[in-house]
C-alpha positions as CSV (number, residue, x, y, z in Angstrom):
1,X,118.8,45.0,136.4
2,X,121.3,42.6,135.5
3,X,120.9,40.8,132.3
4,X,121.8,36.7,132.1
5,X,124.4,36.8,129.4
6,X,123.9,33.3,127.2
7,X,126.1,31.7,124.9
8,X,124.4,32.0,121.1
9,X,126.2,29.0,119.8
10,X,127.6,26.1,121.8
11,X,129.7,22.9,119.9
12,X,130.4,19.7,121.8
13,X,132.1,16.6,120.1
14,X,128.1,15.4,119.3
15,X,126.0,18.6,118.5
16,X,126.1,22.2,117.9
17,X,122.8,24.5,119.7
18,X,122.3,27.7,118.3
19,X,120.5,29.6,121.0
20,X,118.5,32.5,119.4
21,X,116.0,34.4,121.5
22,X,116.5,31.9,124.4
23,X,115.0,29.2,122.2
24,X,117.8,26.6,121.4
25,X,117.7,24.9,118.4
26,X,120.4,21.7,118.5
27,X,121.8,19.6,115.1
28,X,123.7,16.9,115.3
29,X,126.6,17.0,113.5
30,X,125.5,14.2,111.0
31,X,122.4,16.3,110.4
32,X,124.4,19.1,109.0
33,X,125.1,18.5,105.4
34,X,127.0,21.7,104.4
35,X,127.9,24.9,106.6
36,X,129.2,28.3,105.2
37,X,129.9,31.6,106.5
38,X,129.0,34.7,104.4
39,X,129.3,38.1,104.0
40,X,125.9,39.9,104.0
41,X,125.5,43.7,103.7
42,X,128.3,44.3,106.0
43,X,127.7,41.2,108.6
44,X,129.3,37.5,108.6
45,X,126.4,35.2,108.8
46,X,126.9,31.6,109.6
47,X,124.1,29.3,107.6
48,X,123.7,25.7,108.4
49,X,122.0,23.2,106.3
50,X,120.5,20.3,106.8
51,X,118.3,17.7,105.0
52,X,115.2,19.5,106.5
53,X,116.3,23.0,107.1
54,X,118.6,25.9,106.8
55,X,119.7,28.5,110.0
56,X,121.7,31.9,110.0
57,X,123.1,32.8,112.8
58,X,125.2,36.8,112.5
59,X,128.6,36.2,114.3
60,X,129.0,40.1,113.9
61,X,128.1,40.5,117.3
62,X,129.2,37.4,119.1
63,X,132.5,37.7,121.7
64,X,134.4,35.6,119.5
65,X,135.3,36.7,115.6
66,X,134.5,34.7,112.4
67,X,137.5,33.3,111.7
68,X,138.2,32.3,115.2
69,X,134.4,30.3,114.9
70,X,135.1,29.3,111.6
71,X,138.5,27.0,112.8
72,X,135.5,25.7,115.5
73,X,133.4,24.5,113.1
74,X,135.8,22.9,110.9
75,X,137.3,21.2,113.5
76,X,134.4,20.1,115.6
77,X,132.6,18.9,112.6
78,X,135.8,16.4,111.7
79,X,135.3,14.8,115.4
């Protein structure tokens, strides 16, 4: 059985999705008040906040590493 392999987080110039457990969640950028990647036992965890809400997301086991997502953010969130 071949498994459909789907992106976990997807940035454009408007919005970031965060697709956890194939239900994706989108912000606006202008939604997103603060962002911050952490260390937690052992795993880089990318949290999110917003007026409403707050999301971690592990990068640990994403195709791309931390730092690499990290220069994403900051520069998709300056667009």
């Amino acid at each position: 059985m071949l498994i459909k392999k789907e992106p976990i987080l997807t940035l454009t110039r408007s919005d970031i999705t965060i697709n956890l457990r194939r239900n994706p969640i989108t912000f606006l950028w202008q939604q997103i008040t603060k962002w911050e990647i952490i260390n937690e036992e052992g795993h880089k965890i990318l949290i999110l906040h917003t007026a409403e809400t707050e999301k971690k997301i592990n990068l640990s086991s994403l195709d791309m590493k931390p730092d690499e997502i990290e220069e994403l953010l900051m520069k998709y969130k300056k667009i």
